[in-house]
DRENBA-254140 format. One record per atom (N, C-alpha, C): residue in three letters; atom name; residue number from 1; x, y, z. Coordinates in nm, 2 decimals, decimal comma. Each point is the difference from the previous one (the first is absolute). Layout:
[r 'ALA'; 'CA'; NUM; [X; Y; Z]] ...
//
This chain:
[r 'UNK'; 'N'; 1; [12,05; 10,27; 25,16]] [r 'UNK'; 'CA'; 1; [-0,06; 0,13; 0,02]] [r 'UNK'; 'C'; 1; [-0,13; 0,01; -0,08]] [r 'UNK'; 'N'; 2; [-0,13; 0,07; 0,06]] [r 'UNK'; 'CA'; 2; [-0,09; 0,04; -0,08]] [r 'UNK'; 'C'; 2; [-0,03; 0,11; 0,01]] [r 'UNK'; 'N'; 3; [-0,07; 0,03; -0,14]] [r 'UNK'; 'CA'; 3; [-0,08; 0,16; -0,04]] [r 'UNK'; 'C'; 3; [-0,07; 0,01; 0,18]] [r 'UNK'; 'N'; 4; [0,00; 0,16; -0,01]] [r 'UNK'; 'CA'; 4; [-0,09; 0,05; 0,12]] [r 'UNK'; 'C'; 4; [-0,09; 0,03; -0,04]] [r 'UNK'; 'N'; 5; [-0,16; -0,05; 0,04]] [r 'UNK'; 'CA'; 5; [-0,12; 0,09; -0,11]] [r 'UNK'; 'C'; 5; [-0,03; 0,14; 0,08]] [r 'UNK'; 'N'; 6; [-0,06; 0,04; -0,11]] [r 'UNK'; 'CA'; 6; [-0,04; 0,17; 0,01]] [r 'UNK'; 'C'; 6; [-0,18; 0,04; -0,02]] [r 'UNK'; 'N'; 7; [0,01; 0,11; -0,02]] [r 'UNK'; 'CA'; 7; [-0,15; 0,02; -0,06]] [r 'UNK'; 'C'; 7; [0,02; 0,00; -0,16]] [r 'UNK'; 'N'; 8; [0,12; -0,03; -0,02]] [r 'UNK'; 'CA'; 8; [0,03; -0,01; -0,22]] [r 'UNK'; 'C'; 8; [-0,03; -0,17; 0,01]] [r 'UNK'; 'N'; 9; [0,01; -0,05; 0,10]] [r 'UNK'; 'CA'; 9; [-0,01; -0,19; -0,02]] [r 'UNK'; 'C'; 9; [-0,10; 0,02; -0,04]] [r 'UNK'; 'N'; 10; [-0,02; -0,20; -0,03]] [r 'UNK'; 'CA'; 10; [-0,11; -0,04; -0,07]] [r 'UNK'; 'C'; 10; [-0,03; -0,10; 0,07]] [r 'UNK'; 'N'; 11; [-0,13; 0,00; 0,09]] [r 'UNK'; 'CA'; 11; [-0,03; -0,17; 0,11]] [r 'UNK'; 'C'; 11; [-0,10; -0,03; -0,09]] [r 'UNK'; 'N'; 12; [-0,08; -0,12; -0,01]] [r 'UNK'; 'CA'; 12; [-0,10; -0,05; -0,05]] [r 'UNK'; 'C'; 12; [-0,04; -0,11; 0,02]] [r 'UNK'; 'N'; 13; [-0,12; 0,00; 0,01]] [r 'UNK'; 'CA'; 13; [-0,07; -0,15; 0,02]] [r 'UNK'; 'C'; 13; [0,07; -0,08; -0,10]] [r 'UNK'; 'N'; 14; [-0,03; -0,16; -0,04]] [r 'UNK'; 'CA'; 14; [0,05; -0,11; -0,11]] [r 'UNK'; 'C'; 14; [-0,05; 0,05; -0,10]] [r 'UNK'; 'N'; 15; [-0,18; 0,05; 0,00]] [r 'UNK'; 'CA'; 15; [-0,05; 0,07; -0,15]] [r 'UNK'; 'C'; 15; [0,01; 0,13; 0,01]] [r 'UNK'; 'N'; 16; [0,13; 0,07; 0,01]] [r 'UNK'; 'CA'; 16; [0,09; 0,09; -0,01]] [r 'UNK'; 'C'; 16; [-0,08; 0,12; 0,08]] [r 'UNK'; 'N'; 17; [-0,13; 0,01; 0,12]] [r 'UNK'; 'CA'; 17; [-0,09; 0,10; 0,05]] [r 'UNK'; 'C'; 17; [0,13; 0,06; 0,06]] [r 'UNK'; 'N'; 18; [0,00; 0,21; -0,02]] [r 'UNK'; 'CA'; 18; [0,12; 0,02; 0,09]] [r 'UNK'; 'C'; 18; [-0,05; 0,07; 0,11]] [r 'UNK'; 'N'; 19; [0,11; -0,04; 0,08]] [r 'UNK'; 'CA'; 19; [-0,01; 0,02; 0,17]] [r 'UNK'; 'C'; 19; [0,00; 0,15; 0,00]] [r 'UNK'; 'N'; 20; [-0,08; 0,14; 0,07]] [r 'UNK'; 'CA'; 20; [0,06; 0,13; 0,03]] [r 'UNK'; 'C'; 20; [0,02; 0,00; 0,11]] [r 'UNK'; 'N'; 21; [0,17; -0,01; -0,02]] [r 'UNK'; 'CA'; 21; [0,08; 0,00; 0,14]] [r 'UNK'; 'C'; 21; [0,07; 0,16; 0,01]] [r 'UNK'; 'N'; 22; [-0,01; 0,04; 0,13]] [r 'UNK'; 'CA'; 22; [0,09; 0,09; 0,04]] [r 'UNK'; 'C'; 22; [0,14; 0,01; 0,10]] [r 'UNK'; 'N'; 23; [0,04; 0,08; -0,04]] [r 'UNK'; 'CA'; 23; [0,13; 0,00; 0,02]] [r 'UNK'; 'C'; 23; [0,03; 0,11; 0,14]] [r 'UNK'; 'N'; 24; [0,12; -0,05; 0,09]] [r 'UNK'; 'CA'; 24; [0,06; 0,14; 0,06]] [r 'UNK'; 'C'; 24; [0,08; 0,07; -0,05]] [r 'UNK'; 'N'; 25; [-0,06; 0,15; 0,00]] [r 'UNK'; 'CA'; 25; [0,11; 0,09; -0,06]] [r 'UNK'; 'C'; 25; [0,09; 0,04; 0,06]] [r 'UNK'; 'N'; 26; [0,05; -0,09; 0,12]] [r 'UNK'; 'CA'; 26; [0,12; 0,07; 0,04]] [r 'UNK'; 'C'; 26; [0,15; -0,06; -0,07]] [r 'UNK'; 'N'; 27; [-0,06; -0,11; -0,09]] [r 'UNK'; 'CA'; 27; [0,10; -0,06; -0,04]] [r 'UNK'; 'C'; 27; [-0,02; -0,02; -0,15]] [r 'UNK'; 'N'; 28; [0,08; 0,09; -0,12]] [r 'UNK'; 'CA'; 28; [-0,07; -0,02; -0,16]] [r 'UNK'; 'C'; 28; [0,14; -0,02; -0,06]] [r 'UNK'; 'N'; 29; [-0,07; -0,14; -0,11]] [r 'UNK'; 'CA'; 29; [0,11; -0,06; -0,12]] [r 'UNK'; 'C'; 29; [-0,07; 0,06; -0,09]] [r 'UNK'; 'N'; 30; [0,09; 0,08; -0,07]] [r 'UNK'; 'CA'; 30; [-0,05; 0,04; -0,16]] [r 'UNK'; 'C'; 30; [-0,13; 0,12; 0,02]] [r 'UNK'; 'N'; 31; [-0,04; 0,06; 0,13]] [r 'UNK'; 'CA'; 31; [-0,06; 0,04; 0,00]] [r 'UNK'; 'C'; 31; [-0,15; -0,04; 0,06]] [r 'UNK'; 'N'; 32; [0,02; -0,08; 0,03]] [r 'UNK'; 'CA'; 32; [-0,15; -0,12; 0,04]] [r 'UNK'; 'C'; 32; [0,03; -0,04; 0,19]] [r 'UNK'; 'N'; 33; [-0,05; 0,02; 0,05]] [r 'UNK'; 'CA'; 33; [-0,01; -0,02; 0,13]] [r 'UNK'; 'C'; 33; [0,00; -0,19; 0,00]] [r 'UNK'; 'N'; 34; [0,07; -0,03; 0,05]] [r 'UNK'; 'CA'; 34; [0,02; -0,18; 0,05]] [r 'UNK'; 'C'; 34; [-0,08; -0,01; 0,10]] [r 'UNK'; 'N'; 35; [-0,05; -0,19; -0,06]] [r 'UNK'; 'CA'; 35; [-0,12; 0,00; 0,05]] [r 'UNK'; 'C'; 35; [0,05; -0,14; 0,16]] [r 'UNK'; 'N'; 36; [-0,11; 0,03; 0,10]] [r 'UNK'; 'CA'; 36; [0,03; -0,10; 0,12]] [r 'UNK'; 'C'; 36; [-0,14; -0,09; 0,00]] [r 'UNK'; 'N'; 37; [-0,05; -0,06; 0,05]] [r 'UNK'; 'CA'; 37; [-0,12; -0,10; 0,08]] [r 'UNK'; 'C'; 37; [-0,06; 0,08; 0,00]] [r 'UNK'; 'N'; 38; [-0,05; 0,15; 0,05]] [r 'UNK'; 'CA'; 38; [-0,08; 0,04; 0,01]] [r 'UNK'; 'C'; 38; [-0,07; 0,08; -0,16]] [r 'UNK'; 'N'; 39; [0,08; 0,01; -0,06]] [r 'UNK'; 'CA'; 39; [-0,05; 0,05; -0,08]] [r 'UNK'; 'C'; 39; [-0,01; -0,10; -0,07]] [r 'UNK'; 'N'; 40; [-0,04; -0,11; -0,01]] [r 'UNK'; 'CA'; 40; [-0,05; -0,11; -0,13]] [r 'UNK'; 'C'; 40; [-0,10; -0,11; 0,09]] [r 'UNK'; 'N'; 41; [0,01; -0,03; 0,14]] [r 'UNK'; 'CA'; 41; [-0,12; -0,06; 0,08]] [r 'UNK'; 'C'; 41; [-0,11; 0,04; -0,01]] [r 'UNK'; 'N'; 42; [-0,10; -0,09; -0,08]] [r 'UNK'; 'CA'; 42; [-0,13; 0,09; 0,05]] [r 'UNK'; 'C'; 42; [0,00; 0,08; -0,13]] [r 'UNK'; 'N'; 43; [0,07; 0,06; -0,07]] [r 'UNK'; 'CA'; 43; [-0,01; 0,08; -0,10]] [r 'UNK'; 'C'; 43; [-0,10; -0,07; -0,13]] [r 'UNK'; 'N'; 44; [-0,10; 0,10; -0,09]] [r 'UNK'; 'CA'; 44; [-0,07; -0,02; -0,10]] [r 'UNK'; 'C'; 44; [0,10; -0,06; -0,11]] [r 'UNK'; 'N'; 45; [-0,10; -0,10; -0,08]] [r 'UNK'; 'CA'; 45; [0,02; -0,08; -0,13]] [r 'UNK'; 'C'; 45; [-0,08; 0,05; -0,12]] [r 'UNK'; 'N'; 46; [0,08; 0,06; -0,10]] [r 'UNK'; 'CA'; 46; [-0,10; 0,04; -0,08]] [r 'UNK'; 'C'; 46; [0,02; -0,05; -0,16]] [r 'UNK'; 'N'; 47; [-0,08; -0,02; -0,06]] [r 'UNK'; 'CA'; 47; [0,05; -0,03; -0,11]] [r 'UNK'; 'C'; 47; [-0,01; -0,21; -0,06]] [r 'UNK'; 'N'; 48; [-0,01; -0,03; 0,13]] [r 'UNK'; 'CA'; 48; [-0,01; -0,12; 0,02]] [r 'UNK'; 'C'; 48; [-0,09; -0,09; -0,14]] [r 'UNK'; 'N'; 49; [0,02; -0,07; -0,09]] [r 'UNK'; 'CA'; 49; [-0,04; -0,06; -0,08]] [r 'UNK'; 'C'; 49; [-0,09; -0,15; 0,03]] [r 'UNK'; 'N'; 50; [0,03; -0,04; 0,11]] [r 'UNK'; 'CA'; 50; [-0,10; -0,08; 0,03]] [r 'UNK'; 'C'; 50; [-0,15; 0,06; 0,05]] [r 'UNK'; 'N'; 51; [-0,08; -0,15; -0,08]] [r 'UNK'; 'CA'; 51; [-0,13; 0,06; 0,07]] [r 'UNK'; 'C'; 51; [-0,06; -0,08; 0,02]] [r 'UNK'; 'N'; 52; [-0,09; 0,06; 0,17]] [r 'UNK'; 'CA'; 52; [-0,06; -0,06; 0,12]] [r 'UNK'; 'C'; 52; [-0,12; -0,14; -0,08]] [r 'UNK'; 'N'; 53; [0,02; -0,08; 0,06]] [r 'UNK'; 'CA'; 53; [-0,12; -0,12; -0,07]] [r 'UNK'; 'C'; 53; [-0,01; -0,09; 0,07]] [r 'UNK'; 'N'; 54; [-0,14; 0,02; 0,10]] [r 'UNK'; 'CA'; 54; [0,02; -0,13; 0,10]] [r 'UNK'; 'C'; 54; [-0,01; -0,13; -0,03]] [r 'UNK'; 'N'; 55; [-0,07; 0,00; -0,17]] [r 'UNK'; 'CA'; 55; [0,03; -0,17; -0,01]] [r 'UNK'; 'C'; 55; [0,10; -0,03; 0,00]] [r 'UNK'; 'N'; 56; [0,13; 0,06; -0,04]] [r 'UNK'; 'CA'; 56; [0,15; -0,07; 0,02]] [r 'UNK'; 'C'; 56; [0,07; 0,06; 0,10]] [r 'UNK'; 'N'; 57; [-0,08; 0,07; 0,06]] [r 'UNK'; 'CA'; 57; [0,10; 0,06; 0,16]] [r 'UNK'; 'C'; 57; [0,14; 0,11; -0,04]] [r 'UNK'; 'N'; 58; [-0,04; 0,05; -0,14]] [r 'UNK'; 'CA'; 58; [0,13; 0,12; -0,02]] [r 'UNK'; 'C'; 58; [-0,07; 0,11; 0,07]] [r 'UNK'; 'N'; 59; [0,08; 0,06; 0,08]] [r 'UNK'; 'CA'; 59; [-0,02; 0,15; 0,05]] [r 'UNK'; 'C'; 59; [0,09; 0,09; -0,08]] [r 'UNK'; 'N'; 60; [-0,03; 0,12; -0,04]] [r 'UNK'; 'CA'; 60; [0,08; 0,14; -0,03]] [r 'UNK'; 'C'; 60; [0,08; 0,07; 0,14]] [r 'UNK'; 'N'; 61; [0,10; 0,00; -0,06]] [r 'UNK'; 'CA'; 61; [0,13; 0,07; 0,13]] [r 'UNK'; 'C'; 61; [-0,06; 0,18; 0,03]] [r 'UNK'; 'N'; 62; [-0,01; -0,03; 0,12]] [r 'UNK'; 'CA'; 62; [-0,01; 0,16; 0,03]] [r 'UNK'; 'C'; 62; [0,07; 0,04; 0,08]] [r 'UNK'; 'N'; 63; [0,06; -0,03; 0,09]] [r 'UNK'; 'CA'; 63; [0,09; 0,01; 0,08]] [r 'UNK'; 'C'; 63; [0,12; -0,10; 0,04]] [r 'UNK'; 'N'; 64; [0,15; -0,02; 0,06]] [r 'UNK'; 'CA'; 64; [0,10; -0,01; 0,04]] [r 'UNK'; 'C'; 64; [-0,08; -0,08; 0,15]] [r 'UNK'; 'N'; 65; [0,00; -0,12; -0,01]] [r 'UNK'; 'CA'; 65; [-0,05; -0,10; 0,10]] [r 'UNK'; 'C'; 65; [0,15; -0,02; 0,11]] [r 'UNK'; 'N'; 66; [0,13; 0,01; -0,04]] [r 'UNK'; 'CA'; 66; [0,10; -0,01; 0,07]] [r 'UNK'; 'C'; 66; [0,15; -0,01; -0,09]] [r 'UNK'; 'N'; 67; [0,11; 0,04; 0,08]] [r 'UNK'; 'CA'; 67; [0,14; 0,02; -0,05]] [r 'UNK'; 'C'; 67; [0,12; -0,08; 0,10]] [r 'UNK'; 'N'; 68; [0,03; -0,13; -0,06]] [r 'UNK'; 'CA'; 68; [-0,01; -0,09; 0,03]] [r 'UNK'; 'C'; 68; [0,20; -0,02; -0,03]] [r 'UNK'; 'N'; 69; [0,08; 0,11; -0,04]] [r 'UNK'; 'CA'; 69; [0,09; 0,00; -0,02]] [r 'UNK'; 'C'; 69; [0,06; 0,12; -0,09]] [r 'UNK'; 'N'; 70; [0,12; 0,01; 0,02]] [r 'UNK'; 'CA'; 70; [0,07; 0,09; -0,08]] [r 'UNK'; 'C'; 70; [0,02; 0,16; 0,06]] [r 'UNK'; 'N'; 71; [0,00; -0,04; 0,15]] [r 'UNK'; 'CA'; 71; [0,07; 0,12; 0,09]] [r 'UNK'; 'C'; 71; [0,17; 0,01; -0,01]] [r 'UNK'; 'N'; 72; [0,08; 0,12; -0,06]] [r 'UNK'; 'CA'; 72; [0,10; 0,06; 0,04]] [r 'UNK'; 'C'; 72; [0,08; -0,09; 0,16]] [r 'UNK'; 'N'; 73; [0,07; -0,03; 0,02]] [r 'UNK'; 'CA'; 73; [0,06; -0,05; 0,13]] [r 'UNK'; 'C'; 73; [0,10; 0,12; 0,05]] [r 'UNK'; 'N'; 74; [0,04; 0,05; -0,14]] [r 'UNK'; 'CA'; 74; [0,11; 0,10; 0,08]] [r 'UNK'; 'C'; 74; [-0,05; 0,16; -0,01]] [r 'UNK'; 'N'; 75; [-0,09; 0,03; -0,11]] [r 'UNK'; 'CA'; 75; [-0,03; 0,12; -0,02]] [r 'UNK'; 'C'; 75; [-0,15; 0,05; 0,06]] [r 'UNK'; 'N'; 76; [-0,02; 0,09; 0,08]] [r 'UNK'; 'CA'; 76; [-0,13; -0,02; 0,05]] [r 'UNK'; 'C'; 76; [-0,03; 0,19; -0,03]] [r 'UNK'; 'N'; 77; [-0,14; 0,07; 0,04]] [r 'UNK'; 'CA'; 77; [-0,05; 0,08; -0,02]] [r 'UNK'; 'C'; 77; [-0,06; 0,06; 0,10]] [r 'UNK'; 'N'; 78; [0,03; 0,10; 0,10]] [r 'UNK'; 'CA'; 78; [-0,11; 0,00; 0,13]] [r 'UNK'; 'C'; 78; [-0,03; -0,11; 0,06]] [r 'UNK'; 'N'; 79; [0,10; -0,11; 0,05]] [r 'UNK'; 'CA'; 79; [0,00; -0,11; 0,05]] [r 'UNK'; 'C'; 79; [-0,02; -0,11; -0,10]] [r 'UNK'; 'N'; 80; [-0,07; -0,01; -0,08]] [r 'UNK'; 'CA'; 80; [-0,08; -0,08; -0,10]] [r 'UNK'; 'C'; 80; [0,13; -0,04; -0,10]] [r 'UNK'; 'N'; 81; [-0,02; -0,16; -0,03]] [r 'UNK'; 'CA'; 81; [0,08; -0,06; -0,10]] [r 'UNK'; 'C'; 81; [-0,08; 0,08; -0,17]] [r 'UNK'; 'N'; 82; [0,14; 0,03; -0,06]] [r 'UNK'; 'CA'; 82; [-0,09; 0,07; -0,13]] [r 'UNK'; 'C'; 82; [-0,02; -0,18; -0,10]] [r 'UNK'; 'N'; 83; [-0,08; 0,05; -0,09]] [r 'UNK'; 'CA'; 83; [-0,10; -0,14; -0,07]] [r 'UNK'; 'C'; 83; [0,16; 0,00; -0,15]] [r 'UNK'; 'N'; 84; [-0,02; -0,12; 0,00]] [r 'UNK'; 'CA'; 84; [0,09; -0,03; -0,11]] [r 'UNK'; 'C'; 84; [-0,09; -0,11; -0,11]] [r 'UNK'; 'N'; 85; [0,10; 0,00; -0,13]] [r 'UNK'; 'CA'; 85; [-0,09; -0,07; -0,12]] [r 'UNK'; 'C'; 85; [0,01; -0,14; 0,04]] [r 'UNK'; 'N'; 86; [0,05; 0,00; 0,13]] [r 'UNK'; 'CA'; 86; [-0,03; -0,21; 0,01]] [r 'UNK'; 'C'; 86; [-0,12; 0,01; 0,10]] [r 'UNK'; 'N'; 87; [-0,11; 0,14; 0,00]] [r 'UNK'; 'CA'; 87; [-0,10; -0,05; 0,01]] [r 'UNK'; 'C'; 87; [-0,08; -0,12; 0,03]] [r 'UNK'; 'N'; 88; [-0,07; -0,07; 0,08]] [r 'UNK'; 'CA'; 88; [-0,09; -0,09; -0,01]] [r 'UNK'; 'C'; 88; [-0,12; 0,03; 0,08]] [r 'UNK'; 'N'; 89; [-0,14; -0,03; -0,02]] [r 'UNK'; 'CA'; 89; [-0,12; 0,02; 0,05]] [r 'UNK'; 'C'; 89; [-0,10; -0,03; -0,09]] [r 'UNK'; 'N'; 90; [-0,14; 0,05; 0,06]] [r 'UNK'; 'CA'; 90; [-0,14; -0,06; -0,07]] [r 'UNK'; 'C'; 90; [-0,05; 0,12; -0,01]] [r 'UNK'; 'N'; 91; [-0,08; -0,01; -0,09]] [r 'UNK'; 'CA'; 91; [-0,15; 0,11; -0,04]] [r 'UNK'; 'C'; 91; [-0,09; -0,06; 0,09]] [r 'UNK'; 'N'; 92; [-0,15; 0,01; -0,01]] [r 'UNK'; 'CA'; 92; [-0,07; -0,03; 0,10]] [r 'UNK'; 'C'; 92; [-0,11; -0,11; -0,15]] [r 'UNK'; 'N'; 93; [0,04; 0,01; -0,11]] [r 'UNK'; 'CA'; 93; [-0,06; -0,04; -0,11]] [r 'UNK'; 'C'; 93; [0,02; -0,17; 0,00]] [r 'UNK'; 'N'; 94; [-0,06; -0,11; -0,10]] [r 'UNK'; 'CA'; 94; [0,05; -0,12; -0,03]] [r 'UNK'; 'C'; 94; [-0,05; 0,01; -0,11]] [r 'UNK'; 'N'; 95; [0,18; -0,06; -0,09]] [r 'UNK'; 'CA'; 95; [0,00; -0,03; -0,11]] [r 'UNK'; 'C'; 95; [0,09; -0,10; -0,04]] [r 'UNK'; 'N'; 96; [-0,03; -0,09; -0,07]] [r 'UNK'; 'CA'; 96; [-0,12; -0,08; -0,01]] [r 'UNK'; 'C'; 96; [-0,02; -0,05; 0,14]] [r 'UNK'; 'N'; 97; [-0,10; -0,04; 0,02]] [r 'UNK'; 'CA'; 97; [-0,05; -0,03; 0,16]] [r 'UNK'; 'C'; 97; [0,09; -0,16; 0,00]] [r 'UNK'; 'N'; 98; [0,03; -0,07; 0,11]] [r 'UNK'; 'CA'; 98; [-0,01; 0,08; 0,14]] [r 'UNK'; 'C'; 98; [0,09; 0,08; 0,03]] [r 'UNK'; 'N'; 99; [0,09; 0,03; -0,10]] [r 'UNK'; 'CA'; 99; [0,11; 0,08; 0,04]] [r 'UNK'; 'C'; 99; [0,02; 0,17; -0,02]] [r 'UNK'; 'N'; 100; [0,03; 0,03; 0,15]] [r 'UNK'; 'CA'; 100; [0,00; 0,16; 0,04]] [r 'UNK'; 'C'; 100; [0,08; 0,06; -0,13]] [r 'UNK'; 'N'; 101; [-0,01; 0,18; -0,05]] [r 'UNK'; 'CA'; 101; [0,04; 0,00; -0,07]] [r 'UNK'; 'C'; 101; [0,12; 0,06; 0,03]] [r 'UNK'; 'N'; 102; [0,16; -0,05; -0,06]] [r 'UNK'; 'CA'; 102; [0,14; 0,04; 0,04]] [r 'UNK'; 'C'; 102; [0,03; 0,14; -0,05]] [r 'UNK'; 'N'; 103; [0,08; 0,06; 0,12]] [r 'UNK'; 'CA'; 103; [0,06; 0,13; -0,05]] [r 'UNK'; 'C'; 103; [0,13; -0,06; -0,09]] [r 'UNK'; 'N'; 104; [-0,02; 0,17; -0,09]] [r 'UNK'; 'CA'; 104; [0,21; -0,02; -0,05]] [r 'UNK'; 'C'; 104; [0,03; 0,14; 0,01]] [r 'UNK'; 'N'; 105; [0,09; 0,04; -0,01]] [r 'UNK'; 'CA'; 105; [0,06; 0,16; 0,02]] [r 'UNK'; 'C'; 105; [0,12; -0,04; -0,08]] [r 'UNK'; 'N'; 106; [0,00; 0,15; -0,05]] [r 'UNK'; 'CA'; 106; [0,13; 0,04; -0,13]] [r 'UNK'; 'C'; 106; [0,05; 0,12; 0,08]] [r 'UNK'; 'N'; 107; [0,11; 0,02; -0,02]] [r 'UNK'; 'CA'; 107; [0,07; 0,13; 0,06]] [r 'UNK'; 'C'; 107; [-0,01; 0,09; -0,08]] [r 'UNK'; 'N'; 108; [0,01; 0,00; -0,10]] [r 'UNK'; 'CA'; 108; [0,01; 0,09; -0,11]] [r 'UNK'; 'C'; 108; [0,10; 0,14; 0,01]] [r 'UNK'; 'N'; 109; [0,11; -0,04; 0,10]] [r 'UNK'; 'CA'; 109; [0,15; 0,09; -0,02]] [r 'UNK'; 'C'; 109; [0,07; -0,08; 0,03]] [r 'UNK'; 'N'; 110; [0,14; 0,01; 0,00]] [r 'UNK'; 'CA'; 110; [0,12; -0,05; 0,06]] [r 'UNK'; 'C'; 110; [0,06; 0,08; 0,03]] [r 'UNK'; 'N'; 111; [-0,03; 0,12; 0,09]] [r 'UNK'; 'CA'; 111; [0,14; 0,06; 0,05]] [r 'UNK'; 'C'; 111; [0,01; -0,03; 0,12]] [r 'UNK'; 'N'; 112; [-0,11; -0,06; 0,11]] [r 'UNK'; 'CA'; 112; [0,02; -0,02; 0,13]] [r 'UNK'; 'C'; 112; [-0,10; -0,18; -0,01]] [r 'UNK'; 'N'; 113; [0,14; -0,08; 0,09]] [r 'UNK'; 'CA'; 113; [-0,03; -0,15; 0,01]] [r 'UNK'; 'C'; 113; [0,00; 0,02; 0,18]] [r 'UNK'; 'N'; 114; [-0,01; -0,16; 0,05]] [r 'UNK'; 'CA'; 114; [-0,02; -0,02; 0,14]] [r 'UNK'; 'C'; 114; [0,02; -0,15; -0,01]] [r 'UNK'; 'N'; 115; [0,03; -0,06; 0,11]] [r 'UNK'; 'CA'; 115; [0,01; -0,10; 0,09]] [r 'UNK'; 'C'; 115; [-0,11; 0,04; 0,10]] 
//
């Protein structure tokens, strides 16, 4: 089983930039609306510690380039698989080049897991 993320999670680029994802409120752990695809696709990167230098090809993350794993199978939200901490996806950043920069996501509750 894994953590269900929320709007209390923590997603982040590799140099820890965080994702502001939103959540549906039709469904809340601890008070935080659980988050689906739509609220982390496309979504801003802030915070991001890398910086942009075209002599070495690092870009700064500003955005969620794709979500590439870590959809709910059994638990869904208004049709929508809710987002769980096995997470996988890209920022739109590279760090260190040539490599896109990796999401990670923390649940940061345990009262509601998923398959």
């Amino acid at each position: 089983m894994a953590g269900v993320l929320t709007e209390g999670s923590r997603i982040a680029c590799a140099t820890n930039g965080a994702v502001s994802a939103t959540g549906e409120a039709k469904l809340k752990v601890a008070g935080n609306p659980v988050l689906v695809l739509a609220g982390v696709a496309g979504k801003s990167v802030g915070s991001c510690t890398t910086v942009t230098d075209t002599n070495t090809g690092s870009k700064q993350c500003a955005t969620v380039a794709a979500v590439t794993g870590g959809q709910a199978t059994k638990l869904t939200v208004g049709n929508a698989p809710v987002l769980l901490d096995t997470l996988a996806g890209t920022a739109d950043g590279i760090h260190p080049p040539p490599k896109p920069a990796a999401l990670s996501a923390q649940a940061n509750q345990t009262t509601m897991t998923a398959v």
